[in-house]
C-alpha positions in Angstrom: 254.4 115.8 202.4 254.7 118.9 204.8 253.1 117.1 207.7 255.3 114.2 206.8 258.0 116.0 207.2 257.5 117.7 210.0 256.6 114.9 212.2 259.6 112.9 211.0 261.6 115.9 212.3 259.8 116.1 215.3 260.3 111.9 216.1 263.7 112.7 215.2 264.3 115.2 217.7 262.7 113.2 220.7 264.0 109.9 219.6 267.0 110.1 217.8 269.2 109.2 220.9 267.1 106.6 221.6 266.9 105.0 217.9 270.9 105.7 217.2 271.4 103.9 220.5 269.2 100.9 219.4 271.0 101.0 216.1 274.4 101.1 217.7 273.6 98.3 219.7 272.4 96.4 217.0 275.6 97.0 214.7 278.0 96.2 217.7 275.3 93.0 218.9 276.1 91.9 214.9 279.6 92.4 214.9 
């Protein structure tokens, strides 16, 4: 659970931009 955690954080720090970009894409792509 800790580790979990902690490495979700961690992929969220590096790659949040790059996913919320991808997702924002994606949304706008579907609209």
């Amino acid at each position: 659970m800790k580790k979990s955690a902690r490495s979700l954080q961690a992929a969220d720090r590096r790659g949040f931009t790059l996913i919320e970009l991808l997702v924002v894409i994606a949304i706008i792509a579907i609209l």
